[in-house]
Biopython code that builds the backbone (N, CA, C, O; Angstrom):
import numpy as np
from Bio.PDB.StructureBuilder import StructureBuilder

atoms = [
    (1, "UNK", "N", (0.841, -1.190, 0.000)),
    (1, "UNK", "CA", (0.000, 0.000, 0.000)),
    (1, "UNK", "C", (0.883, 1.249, 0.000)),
    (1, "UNK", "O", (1.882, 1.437, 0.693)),
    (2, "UNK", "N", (0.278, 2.151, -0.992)),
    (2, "UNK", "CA", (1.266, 3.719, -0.760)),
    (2, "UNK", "C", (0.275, 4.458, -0.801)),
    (2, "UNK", "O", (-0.781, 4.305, -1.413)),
    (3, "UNK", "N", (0.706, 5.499, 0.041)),
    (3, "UNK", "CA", (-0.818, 6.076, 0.691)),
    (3, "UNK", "C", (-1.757, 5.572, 0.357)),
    (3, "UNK", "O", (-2.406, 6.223, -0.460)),
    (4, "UNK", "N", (-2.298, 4.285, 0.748)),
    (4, "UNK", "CA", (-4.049, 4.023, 0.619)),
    (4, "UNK", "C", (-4.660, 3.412, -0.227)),
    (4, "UNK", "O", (-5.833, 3.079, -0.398)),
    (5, "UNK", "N", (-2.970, 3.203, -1.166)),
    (5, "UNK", "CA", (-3.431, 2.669, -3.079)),
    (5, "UNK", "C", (-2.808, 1.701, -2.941)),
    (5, "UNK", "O", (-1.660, 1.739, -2.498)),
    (6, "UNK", "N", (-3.570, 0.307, -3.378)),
    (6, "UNK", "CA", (-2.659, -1.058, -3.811)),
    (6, "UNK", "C", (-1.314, 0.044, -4.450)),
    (6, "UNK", "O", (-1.223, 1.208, -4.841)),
    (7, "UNK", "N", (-0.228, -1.381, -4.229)),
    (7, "UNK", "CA", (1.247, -0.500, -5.066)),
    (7, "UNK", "C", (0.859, -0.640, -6.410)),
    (7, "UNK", "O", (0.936, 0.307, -7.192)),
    (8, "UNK", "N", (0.268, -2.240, -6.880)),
    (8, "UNK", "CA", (0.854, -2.174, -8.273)),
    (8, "UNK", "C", (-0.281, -1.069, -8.723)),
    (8, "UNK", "O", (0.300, -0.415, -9.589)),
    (9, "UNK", "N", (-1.467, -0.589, -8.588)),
    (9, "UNK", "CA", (-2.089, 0.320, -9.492)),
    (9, "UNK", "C", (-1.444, 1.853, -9.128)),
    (9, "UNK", "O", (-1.654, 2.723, -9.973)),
    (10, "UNK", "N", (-0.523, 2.300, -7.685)),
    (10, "UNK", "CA", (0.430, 3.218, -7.828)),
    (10, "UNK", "C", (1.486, 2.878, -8.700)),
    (10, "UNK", "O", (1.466, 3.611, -9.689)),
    (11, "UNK", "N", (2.235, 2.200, -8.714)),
    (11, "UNK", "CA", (3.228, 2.180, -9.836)),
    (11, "UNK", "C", (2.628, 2.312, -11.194)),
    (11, "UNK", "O", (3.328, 2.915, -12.008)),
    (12, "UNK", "N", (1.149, 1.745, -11.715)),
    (12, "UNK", "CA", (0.668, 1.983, -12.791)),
    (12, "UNK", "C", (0.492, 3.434, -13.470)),
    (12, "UNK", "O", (0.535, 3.852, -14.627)),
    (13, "UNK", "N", (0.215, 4.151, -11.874)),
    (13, "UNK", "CA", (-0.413, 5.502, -11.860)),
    (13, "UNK", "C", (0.879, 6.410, -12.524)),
    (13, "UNK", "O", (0.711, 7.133, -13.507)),
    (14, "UNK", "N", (2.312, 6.241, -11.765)),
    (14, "UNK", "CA", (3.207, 6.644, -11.940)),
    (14, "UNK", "C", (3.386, 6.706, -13.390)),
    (14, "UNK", "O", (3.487, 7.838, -13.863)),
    (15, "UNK", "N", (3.444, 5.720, -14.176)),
    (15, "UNK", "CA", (4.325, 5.464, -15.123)),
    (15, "UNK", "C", (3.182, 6.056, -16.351)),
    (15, "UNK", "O", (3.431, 6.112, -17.555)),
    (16, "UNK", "N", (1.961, 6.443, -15.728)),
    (16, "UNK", "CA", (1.251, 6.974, -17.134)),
    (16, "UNK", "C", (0.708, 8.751, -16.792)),
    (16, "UNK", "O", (0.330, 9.638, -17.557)),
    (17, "UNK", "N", (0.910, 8.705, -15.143)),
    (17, "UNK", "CA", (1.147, 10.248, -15.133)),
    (17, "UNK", "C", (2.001, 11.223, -14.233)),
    (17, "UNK", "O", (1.994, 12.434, -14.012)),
    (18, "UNK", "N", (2.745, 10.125, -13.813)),
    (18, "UNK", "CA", (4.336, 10.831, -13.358)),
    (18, "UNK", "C", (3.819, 10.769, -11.696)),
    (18, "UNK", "O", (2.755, 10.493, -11.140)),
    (19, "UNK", "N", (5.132, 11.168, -11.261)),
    (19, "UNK", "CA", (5.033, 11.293, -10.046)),
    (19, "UNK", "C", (4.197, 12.474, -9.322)),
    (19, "UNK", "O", (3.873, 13.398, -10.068)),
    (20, "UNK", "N", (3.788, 12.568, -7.899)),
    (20, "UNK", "CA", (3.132, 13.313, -7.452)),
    (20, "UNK", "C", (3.765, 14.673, -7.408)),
    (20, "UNK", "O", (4.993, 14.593, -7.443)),
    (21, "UNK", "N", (3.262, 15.996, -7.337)),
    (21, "UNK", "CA", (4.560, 17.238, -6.951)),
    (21, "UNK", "C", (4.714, 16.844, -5.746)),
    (21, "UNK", "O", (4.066, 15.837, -5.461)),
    (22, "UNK", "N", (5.314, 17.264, -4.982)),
    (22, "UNK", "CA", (5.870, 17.806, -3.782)),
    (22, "UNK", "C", (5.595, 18.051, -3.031)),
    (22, "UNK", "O", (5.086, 19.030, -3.576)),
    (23, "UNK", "N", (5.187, 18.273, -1.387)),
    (23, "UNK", "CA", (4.293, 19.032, -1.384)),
    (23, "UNK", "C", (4.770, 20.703, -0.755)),
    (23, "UNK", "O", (5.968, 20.905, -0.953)),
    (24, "UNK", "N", (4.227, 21.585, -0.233)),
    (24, "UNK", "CA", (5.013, 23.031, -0.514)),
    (24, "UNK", "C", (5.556, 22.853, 0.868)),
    (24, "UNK", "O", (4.891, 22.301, 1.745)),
    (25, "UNK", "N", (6.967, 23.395, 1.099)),
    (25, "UNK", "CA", (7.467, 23.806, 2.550)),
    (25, "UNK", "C", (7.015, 24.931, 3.213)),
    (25, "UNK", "O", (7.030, 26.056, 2.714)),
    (26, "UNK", "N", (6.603, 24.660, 4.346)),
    (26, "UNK", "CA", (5.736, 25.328, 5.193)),
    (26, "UNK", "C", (7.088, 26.430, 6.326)),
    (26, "UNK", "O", (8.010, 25.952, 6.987)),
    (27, "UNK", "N", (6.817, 27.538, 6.221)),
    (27, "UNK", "CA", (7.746, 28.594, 6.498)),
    (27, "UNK", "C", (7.565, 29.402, 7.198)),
    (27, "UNK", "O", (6.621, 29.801, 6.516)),
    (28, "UNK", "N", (7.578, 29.883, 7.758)),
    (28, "UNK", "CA", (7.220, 31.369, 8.865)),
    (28, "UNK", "C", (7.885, 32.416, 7.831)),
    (28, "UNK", "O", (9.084, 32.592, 7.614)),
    (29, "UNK", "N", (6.706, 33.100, 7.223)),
    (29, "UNK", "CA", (7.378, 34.134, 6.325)),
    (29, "UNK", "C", (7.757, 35.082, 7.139)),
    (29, "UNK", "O", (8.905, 35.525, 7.092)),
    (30, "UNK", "N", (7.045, 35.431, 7.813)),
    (30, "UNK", "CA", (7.510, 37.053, 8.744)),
    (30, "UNK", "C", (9.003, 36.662, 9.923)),
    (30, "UNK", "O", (9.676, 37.625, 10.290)),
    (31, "UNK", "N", (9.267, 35.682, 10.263)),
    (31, "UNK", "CA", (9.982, 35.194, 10.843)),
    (31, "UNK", "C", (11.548, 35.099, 10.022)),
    (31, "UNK", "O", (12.687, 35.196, 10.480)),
    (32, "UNK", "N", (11.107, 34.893, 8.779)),
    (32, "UNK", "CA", (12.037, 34.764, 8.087)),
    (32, "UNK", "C", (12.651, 36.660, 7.032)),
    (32, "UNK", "O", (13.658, 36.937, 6.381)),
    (33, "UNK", "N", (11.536, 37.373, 7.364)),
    (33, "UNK", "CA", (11.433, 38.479, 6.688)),
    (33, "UNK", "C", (12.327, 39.622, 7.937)),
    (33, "UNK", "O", (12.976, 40.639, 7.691)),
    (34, "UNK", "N", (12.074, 39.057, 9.091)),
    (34, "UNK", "CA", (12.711, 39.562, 10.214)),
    (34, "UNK", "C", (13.924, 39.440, 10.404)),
    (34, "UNK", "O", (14.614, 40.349, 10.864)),
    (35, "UNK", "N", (14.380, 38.258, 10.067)),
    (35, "UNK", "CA", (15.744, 37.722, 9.944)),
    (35, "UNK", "C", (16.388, 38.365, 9.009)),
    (35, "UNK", "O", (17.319, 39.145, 9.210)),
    (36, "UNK", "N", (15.859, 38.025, 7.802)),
    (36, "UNK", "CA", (16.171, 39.177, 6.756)),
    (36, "UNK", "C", (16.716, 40.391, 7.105)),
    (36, "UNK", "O", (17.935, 40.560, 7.061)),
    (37, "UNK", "N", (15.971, 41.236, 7.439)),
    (37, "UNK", "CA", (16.254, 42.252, 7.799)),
    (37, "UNK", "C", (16.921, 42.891, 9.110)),
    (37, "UNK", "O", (16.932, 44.059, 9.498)),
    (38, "UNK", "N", (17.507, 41.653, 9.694)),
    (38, "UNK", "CA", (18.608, 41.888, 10.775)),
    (38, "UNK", "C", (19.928, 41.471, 10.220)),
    (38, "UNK", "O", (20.916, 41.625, 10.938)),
    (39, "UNK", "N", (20.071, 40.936, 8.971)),
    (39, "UNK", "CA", (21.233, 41.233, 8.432)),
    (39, "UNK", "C", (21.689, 39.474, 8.201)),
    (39, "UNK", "O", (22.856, 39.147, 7.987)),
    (40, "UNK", "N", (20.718, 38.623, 8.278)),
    (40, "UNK", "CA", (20.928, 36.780, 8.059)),
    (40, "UNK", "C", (20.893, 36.567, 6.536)),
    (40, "UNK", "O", (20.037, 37.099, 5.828)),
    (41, "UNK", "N", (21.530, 36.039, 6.227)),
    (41, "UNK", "CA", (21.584, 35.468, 4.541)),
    (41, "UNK", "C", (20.885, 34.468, 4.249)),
    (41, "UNK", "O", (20.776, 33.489, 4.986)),
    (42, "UNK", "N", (20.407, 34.578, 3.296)),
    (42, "UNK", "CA", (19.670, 33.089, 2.748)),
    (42, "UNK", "C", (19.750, 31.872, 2.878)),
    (42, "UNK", "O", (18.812, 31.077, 2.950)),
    (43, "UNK", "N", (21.067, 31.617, 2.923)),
    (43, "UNK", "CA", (21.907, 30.335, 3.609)),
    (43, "UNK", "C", (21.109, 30.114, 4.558)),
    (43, "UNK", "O", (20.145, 29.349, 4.589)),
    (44, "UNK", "N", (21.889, 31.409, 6.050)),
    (44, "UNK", "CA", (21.689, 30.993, 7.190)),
    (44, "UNK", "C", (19.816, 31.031, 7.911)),
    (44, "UNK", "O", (19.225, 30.641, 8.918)),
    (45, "UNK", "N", (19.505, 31.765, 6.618)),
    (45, "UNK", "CA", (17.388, 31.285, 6.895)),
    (45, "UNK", "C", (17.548, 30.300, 6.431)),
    (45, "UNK", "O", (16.892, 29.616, 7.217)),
    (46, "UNK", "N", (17.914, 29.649, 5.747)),
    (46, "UNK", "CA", (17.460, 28.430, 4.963)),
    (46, "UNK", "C", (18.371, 27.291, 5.586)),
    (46, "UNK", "O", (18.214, 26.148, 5.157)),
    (47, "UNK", "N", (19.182, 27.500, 6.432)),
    (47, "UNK", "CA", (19.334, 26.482, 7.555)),
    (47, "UNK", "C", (18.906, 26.211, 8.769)),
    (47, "UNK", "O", (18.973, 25.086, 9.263)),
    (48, "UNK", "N", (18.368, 27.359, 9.422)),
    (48, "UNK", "CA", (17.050, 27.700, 9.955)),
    (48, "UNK", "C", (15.676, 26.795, 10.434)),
    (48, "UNK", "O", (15.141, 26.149, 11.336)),
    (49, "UNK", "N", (15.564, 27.386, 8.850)),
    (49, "UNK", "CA", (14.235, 26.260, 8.518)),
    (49, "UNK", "C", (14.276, 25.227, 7.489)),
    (49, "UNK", "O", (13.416, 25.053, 6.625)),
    (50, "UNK", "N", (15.534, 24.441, 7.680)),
    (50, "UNK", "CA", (15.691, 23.257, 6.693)),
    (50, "UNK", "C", (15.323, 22.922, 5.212)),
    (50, "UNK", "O", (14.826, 21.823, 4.965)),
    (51, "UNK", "N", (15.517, 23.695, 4.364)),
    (51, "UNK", "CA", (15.301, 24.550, 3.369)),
    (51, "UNK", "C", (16.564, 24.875, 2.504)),
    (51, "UNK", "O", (17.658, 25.130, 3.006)),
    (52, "UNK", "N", (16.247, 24.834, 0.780)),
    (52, "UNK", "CA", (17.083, 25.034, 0.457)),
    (52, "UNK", "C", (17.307, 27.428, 0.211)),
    (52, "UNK", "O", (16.381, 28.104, -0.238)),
    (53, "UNK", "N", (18.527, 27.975, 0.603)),
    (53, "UNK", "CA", (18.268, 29.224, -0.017)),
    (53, "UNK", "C", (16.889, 29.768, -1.050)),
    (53, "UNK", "O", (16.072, 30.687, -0.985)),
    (54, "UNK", "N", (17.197, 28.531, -2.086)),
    (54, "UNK", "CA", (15.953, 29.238, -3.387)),
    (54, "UNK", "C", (14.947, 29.359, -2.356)),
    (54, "UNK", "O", (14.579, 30.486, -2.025)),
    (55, "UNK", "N", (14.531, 28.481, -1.891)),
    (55, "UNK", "CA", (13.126, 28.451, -1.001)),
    (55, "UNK", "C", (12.889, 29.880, -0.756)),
    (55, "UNK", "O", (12.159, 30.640, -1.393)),
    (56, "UNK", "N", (13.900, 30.218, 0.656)),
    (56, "UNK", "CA", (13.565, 31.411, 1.015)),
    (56, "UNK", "C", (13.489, 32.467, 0.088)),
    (56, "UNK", "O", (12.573, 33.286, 0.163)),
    (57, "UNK", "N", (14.487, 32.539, -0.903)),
    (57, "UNK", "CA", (14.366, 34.034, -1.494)),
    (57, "UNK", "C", (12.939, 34.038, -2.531)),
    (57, "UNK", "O", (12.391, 35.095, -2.843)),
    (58, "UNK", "N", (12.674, 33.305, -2.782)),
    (58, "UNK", "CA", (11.122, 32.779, -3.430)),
    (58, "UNK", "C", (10.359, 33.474, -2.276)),
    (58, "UNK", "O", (9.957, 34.636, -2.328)),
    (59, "UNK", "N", (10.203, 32.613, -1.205)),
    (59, "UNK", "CA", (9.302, 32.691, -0.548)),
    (59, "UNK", "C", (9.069, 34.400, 0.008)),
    (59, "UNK", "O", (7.929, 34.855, 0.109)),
    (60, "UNK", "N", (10.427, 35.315, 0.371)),
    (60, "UNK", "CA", (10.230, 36.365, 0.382)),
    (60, "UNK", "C", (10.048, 37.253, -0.294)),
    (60, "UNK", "O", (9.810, 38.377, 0.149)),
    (61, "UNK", "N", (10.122, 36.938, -1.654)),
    (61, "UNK", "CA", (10.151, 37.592, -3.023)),
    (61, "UNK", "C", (8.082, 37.788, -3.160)),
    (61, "UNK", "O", (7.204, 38.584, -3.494)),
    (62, "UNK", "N", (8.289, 36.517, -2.662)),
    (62, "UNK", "CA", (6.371, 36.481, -2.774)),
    (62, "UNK", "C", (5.563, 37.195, -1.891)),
    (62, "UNK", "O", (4.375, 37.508, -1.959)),
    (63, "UNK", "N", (6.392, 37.390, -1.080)),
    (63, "UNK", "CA", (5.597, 38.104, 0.287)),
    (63, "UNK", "C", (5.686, 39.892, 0.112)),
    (63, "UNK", "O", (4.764, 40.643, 0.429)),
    (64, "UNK", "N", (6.801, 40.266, -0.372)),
    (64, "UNK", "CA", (6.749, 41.533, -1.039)),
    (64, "UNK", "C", (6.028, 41.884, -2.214)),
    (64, "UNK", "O", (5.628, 43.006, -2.523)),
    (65, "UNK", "N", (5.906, 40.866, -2.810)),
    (65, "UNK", "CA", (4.866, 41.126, -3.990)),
    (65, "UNK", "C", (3.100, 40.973, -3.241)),
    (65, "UNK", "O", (2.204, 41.721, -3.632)),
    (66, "UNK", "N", (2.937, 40.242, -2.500)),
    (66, "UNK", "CA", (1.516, 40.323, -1.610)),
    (66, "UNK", "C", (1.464, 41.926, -1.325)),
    (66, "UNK", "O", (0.628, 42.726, -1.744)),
    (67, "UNK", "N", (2.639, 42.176, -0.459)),
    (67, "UNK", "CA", (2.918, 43.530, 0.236)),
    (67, "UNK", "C", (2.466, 44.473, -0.901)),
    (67, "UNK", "O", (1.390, 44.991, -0.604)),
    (68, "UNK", "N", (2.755, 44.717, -1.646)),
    (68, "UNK", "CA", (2.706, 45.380, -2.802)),
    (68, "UNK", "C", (1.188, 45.457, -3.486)),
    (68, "UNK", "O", (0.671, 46.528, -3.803)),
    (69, "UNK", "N", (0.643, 44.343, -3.639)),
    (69, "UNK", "CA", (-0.737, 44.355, -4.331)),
    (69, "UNK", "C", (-1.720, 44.891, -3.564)),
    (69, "UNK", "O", (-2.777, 45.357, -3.990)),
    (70, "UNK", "N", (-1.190, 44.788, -1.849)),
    (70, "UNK", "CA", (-2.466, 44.963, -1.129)),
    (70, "UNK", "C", (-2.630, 46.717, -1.229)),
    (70, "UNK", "O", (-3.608, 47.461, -1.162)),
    (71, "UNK", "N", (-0.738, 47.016, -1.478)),
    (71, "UNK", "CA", (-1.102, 48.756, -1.092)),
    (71, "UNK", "C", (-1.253, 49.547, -2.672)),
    (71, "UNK", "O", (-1.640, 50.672, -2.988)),
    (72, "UNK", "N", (-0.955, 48.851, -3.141)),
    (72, "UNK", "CA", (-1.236, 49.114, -5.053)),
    (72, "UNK", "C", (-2.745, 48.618, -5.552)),
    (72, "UNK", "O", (-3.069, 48.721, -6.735)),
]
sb = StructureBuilder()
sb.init_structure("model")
sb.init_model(0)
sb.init_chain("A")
sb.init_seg("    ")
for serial, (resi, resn, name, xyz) in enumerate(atoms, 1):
    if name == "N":
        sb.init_residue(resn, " ", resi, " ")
    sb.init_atom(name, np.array(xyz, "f"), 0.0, 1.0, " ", f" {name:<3s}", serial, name[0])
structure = sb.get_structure()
């Protein structure tokens, strides 16, 4: 069983529509936006919260763009 599904009709599933995504890493944006801005590098957020760099700068990249739409 993989999650809940006989294997062989998961392995069937796989091979005619790929694997599942991912699912999203869960982050303390403001936590991490704070850090940010006390002078922590991407690295050291993203060792943090077990995470690769891209993560974070994504993830804060997105949060300034929220920031942005709400006051635009």
């Amino acid at each position: 069983m993989v999650g809940g599904i006989d294997a062989d009709v998961y392995s069937k599933l796989v091979k005619e529509l790929g694997r599942p995504a991912p699912r999203r890493k869960r982050i303390n944006v403001q936590l991490a936006e704070k850090m940010h801005r006390l002078g922590w590098t991407h690295k050291q957020i993203a060792r943090h919260f077990n995470c690769s760099p891209c993560t974070i700068r994504r993830r804060l990249e997105e949060a300034k763009k929220q920031r942005m739409n709400k006051v635009g």
